[in-house]
Every structure is written in structure tokens, then in C-alpha cells.
Residue frames as qw, qx, qy, qz and C-alpha x, y, z in Angstrom:
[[0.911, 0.135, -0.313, 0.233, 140.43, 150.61, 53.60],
 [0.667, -0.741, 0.028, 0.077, 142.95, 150.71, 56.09],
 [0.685, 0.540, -0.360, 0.330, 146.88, 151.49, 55.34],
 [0.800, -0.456, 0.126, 0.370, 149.55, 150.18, 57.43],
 [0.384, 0.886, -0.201, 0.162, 152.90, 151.88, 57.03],
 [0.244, -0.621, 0.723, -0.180, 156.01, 150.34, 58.16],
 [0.555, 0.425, -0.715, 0.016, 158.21, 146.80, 57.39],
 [0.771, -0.576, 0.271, 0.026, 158.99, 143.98, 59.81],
 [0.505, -0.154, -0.802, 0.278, 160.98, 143.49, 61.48],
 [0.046, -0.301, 0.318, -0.898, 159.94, 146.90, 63.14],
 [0.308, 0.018, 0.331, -0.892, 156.92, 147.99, 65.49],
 [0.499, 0.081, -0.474, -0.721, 154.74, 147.50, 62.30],
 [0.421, 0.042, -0.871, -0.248, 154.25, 143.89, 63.21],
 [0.216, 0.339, 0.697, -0.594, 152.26, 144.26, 66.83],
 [0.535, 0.296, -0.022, -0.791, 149.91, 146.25, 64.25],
 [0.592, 0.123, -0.592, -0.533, 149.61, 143.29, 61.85],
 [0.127, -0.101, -0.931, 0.326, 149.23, 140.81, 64.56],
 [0.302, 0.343, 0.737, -0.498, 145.73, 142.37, 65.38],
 [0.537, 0.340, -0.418, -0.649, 144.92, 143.31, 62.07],
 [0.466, 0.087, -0.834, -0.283, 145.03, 139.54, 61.38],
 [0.081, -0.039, -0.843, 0.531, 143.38, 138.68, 64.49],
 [0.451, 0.386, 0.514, -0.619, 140.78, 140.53, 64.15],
 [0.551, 0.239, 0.686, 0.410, 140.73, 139.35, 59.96],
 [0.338, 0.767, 0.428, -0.337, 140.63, 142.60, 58.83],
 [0.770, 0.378, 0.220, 0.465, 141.90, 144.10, 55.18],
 [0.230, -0.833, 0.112, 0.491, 144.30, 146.51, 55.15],
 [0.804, 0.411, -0.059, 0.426, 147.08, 147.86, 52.73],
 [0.739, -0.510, 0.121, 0.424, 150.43, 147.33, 53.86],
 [0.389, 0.911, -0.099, 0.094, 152.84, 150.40, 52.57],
 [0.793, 0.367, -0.010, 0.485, 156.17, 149.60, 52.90],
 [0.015, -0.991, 0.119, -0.061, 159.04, 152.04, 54.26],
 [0.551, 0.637, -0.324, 0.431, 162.40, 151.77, 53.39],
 [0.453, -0.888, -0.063, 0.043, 164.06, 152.64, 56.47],
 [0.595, -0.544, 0.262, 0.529, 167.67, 152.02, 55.26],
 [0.398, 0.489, 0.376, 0.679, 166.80, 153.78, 52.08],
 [0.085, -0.313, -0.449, 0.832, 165.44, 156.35, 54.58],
 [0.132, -0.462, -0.674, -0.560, 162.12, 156.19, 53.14],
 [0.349, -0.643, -0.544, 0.411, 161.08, 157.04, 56.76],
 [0.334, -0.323, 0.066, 0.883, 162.74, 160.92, 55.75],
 [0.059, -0.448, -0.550, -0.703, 160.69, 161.52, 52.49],
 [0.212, -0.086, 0.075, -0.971, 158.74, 164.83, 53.24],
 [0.615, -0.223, -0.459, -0.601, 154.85, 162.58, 52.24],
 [0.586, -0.206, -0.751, 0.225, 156.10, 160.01, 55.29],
 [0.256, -0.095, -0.473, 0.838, 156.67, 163.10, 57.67],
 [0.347, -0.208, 0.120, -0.907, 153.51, 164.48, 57.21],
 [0.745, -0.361, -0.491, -0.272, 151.90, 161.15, 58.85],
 [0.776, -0.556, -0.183, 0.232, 154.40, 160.80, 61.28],
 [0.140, 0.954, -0.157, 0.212, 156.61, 163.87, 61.99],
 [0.681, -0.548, 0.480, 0.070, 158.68, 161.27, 64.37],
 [0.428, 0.640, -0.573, -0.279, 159.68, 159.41, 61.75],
 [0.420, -0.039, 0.881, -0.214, 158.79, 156.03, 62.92],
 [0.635, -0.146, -0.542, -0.530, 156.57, 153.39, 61.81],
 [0.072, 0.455, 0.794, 0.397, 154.09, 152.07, 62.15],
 [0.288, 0.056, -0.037, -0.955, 151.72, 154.59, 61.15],
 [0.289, 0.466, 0.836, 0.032, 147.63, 153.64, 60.71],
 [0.235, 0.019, -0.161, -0.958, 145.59, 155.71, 58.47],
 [0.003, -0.253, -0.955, -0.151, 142.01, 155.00, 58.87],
 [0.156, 0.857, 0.408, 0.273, 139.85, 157.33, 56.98],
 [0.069, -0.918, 0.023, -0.391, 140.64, 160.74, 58.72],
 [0.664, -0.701, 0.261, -0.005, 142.09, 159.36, 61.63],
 [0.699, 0.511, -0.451, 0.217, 146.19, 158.99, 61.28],
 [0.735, -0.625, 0.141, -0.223, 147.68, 157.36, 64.63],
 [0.511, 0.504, -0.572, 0.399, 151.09, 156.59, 65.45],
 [0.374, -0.447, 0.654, -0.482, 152.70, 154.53, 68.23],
 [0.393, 0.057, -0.915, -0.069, 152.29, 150.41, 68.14],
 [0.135, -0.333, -0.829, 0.429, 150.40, 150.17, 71.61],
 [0.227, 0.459, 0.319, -0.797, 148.06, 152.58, 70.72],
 [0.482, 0.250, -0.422, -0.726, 147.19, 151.72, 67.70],
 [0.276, -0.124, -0.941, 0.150, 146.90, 147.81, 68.98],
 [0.013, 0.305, 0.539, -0.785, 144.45, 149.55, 71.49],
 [0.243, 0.273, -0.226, -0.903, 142.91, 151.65, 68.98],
 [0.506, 0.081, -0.759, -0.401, 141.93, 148.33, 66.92],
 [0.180, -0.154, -0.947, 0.218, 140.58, 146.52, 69.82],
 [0.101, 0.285, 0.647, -0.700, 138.46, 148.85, 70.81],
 [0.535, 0.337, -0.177, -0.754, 136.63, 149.85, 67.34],
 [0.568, 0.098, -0.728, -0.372, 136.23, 146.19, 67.51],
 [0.517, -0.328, 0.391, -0.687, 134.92, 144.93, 70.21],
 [0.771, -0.306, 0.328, -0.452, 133.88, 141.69, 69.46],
 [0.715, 0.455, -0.435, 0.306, 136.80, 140.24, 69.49],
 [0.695, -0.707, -0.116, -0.064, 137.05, 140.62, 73.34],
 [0.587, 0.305, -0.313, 0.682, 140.83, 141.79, 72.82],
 [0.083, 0.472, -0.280, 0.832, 139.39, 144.37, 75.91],
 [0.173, 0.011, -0.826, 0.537, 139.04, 143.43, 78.91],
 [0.331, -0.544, -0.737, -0.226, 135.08, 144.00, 80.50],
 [0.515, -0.790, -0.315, 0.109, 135.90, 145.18, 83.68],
 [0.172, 0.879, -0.286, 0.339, 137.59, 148.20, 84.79],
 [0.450, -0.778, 0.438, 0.025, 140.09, 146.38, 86.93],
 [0.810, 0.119, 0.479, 0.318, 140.92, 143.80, 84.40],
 [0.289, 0.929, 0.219, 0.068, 141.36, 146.95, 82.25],
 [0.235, -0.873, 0.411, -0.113, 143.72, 148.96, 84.63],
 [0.652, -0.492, 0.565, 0.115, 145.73, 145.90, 84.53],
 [0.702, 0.400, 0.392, 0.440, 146.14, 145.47, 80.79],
 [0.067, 0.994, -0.045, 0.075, 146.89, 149.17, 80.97],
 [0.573, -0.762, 0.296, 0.053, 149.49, 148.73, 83.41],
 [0.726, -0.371, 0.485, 0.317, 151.56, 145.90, 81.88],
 [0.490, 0.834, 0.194, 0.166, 150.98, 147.67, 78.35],
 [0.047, -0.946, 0.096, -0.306, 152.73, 150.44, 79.58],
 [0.545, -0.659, 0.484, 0.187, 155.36, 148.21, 82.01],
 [0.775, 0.269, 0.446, 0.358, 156.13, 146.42, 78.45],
 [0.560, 0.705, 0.124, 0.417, 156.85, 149.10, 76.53],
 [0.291, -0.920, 0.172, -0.197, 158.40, 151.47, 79.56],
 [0.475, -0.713, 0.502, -0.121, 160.81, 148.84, 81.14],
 [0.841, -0.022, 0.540, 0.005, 161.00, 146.37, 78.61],
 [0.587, 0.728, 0.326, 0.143, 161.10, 147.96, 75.59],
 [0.149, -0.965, 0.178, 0.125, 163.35, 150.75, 76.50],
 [0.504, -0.537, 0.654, 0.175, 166.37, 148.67, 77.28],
 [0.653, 0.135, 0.629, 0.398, 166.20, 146.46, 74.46],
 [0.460, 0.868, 0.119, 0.146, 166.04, 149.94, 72.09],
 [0.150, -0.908, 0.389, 0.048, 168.87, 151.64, 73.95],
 [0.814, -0.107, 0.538, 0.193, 170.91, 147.94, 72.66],
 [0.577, 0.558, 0.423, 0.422, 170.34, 148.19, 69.08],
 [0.141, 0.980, 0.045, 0.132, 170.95, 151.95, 69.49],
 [0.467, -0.693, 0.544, -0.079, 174.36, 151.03, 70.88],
 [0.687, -0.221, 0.661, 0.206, 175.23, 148.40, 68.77],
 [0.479, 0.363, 0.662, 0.447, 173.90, 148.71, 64.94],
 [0.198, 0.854, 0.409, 0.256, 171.84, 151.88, 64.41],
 [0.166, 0.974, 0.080, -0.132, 174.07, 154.17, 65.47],
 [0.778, 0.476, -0.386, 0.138, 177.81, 154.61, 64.49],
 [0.877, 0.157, -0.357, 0.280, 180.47, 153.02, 65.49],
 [0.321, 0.184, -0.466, 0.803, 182.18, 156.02, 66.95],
 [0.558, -0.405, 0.090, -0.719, 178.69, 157.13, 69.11],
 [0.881, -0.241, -0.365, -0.180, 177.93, 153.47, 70.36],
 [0.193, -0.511, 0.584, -0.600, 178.89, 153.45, 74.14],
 [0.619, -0.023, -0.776, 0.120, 179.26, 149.42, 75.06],
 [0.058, -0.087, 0.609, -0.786, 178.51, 150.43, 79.08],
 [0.526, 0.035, 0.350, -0.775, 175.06, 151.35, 78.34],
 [0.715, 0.027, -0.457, -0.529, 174.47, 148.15, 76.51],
 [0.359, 0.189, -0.889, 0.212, 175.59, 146.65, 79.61],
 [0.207, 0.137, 0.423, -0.872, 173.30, 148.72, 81.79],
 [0.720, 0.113, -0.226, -0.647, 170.37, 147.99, 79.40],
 [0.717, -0.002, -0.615, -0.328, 170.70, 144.49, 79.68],
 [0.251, -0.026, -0.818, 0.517, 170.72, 144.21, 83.04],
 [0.425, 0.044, 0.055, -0.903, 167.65, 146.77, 83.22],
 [0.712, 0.013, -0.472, -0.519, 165.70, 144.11, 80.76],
 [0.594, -0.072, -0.794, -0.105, 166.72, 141.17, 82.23],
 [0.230, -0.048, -0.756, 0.610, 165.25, 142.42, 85.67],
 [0.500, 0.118, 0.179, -0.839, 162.18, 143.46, 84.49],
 [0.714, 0.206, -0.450, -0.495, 161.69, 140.23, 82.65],
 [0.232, -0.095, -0.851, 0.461, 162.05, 138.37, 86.17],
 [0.249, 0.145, 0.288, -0.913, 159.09, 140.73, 87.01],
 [0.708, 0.215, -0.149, -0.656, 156.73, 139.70, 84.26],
 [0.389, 0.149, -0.909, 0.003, 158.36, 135.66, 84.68],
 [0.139, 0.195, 0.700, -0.673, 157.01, 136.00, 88.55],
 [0.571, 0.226, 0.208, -0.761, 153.72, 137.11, 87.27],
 [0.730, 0.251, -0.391, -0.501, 153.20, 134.87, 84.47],
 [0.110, -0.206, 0.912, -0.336, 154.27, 131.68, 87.06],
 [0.416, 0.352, 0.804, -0.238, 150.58, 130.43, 87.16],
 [0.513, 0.633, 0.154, -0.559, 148.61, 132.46, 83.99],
 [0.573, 0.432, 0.439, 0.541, 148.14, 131.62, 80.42],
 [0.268, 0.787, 0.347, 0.434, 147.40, 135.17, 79.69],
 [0.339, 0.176, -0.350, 0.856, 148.95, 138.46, 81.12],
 [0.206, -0.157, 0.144, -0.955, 145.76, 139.71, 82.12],
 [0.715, 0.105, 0.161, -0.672, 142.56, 137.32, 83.05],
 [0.589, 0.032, 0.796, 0.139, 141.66, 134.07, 81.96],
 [0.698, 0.466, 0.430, 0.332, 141.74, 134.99, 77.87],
 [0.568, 0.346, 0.150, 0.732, 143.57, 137.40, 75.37],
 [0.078, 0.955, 0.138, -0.250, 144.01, 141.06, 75.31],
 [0.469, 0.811, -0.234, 0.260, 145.98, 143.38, 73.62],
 [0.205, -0.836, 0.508, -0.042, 148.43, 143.36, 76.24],
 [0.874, -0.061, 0.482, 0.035, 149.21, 139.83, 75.03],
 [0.526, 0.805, 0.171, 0.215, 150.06, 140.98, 71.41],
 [0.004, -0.949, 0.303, -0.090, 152.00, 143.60, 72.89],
 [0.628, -0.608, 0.478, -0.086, 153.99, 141.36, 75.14],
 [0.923, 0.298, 0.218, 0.105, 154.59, 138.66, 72.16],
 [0.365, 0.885, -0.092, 0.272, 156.35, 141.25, 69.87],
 [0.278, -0.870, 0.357, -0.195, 158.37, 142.07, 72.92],
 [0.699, -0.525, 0.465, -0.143, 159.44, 139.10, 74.27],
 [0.894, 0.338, 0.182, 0.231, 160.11, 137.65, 70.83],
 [0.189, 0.865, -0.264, 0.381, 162.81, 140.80, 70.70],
 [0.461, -0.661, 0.532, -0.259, 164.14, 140.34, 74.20],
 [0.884, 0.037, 0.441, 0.149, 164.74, 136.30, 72.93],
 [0.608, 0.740, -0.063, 0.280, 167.02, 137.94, 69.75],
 [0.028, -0.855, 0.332, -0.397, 168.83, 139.30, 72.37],
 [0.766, -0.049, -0.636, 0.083, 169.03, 135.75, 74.52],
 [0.151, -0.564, 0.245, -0.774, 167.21, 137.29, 77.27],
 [0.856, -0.196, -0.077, -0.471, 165.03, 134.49, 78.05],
 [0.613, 0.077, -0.764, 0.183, 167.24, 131.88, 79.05],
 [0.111, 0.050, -0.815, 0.567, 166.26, 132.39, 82.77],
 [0.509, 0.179, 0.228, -0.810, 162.61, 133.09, 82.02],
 [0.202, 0.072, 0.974, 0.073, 161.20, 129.18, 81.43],
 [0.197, 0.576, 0.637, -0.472, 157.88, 130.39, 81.50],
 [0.233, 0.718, -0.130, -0.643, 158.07, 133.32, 79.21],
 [0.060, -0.290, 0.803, 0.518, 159.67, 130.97, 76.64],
 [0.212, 0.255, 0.939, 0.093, 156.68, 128.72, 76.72],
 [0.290, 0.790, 0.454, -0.292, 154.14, 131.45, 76.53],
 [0.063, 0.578, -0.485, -0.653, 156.36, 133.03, 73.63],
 [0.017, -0.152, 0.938, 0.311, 156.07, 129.67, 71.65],
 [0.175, 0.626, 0.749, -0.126, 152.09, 129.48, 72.45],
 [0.360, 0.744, 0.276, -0.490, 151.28, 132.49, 71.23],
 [0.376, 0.628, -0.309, -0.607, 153.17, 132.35, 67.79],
 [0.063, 0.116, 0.953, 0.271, 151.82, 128.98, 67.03],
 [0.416, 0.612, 0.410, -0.533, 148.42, 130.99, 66.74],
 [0.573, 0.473, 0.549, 0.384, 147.58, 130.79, 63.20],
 [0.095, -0.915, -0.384, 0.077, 147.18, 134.36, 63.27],
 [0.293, -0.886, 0.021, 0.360, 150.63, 135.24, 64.17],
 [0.256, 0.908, -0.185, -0.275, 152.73, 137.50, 62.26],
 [0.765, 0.244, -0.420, 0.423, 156.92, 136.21, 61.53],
 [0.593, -0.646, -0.086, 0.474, 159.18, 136.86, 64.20],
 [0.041, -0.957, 0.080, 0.277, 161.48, 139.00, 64.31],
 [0.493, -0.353, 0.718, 0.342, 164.39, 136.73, 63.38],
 [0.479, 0.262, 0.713, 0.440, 162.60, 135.88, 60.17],
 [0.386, 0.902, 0.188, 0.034, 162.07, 139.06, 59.18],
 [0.126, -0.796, 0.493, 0.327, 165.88, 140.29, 59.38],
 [0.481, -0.173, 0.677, 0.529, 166.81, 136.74, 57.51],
 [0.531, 0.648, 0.545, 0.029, 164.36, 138.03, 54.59],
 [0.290, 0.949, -0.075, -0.101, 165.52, 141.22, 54.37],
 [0.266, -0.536, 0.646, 0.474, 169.49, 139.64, 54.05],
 [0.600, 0.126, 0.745, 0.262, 168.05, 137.26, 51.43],
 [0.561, 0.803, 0.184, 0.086, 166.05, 139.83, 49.18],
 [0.097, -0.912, 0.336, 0.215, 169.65, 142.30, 49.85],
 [0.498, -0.395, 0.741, 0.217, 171.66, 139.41, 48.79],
 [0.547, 0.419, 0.685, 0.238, 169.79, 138.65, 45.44],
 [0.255, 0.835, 0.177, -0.454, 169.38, 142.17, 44.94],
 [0.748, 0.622, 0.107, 0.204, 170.44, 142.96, 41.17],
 [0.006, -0.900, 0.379, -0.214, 173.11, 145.87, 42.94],
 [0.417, -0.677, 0.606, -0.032, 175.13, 143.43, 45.04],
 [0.905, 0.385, 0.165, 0.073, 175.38, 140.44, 41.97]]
């Protein structure tokens, strides 16, 4: 059996997107992160970063979201989540890797600069600098996605997955108002039966269970 480790709104949820895609069973473990379940000594010996999402499957224990997304496409196969050819390949590589490099980046160094760290560390410049960063790489991937359904070829890959996740983040942030395009292909892919919550409805869950919680009654 497979075990997922890690919560949405995080990382975790590119993993369950192909998990459900490709309909396989897993169990989902849970991590605390603002109990700092991530810290507990049993978490650090899967992932020494202290992130999630972790996969364990059998022997094999793999950290990182795009690599495990990867990971899953390829010990499945026929699910055609990987490209055929090696230039349709190199180009799901590419925007893998410009999604999580030039997209991703900036919209961590935000939250790291508004919420996650404190108050007296959180330097308001670089969330200005980050969001200019994002919202000029996410003119980059608008331009491209101008004629395509898909980011890569004419049907899915992981780098689709990836790119959801993302772009549903970079739209928390109300990145997307000049990216028409991106909005629509946001809104097609998470009317897939398949797809996970967003990100937005996983933060209002976790106020609603915190707000019932017996401690704050």
C-alpha cells in the first residue's frame, strides 16, 4: 500500500491529484505542521527536510512533489501522463522545472514574508520583488498557453498537474488577473472529476475544524 504524508493545503495535493488520476489506493498520514508534527524525530527520518509530501512505496521513500508526480507516472504508464517522444518529454521536463523554479519560488518567498515567518523577520520589499518575479513569468507560460489546451502536446502530462497546483496558488495571491487564458485552463482542469480541493478550500477547512476545536470553545 502506498502512504502519503502531508495535509492540504501544502505540496501534498499535486501528489493526490495523480494518485486519484491514476485511481490508485493509498494511505493518507496526516502532518501537523502547526503542531510541528513535521519536527517529530519518526517524520525526520523520511524526510530530513522537513517537508511534505513524502511517498513511501515499499522500500522506496521519495520526497519533493514533482518528482514524486513523475515518479507515479512513470511506474504507470498507462495512463499516458508521459509523454512518448523524447522531445515532447524534454518539454514537460522543461516547464516542470520552469513551474517550480520561476513560479514557485516567488510565490514561497511571499508566504515566507508574510505568514510563516515572524513578524519582526518578514521584509515587505521582497514580497514586492517576488511578485513582480511571478507575475512575469506567468506572462511567459500565458504566451505559451495562447493556442494549447495542454502545456505540453495535444493531451495531459504531469506537467499539467504540476502547473494546476501552481497556478491555483499564484490565483490566492490574485496573480491571474492579467493571465485570461491561464484562468480558463485553471477552471478546466479542476472541473476534472479527479481533482483534488484547491487551495482556498483547504485553508477554509482547516479555520473551520480550528474554530470548532474543543480548545478554542
Amino acid at each position: 500500500m502506498l502512504k502519503l504524508y502531508g495535509t492540504p493545503p501544502t505540496r501534498a495535493l499535486r501528489v493526490i491529484w495523480l494518485l486519484n488520476e491514476l485511481g490508485l489506493e493509498y494511505e493518507l498520514h496526516p502532518v501537523d505542521l502547526l503542531q510541528g508534527e513535521h519536527l517529530h524525530q519518526d517524520f525526520l527520518s523520511l524526510n530530513p527536510a522537513a517537508k511534505v509530501p513524502v511517498l513511501v512505496d515499499g522500500d522506496l521513500v521519495l520526497t519533493e512533489s514533482a518528482a514524486i508526480q513523475i515518479y507515479l507516472a512513470e511506474k504507470y504508464p498507462q495512463a499516458g501522463f508521459i509523454p512518448e517522444s523524447l522531445e515532447d518529454r524534454a518539454q514537460m521536463y522543461r516547464w516542470i522545472f520552469f513551474l517550480v523554479a520561476e513560479i514557485e519560488q516567488p510565490l514561497w518567498r511571499i508566504a515566507r514574508h508574510t505568514f510563516l515567518y515572524p513578524e519582526e523577520s518578514q521584509l515587505p520589499l521582497d514580497v514586492e520583488l517576488a511578485t513582480k518575479e511571478c507575475t512575469d513569468m506567468l506572462s511567459v507560460l500565458e504566451e505559451h498557453m495562447a493556442k494549447r489546451e495542454f502545456i505540453v502536446g495535444d493531451r495531459l502530462s504531469v506537467a499539467d498537474f504540476n502547473a494546476a497546483y501552481t497556478l491555483d496558488w499564484a490565483s490566492e495571491e490574485n496573480m491571474l488577473a492579467g493571465a485570461p487564458r491561464l484562468r480558463d485552463y485553471l477552471r478546466a482542469m479542476y472541473a476534472r472529476p479527479t481533482a483534488p480541493i484547491t487551495i482556498g478550500e483547504a485553508f477554509a477547512a482547516m479555520e473551520s475544524q480550528i474554530a470548532n476545536s474543543p480548545s478554542t470553545g
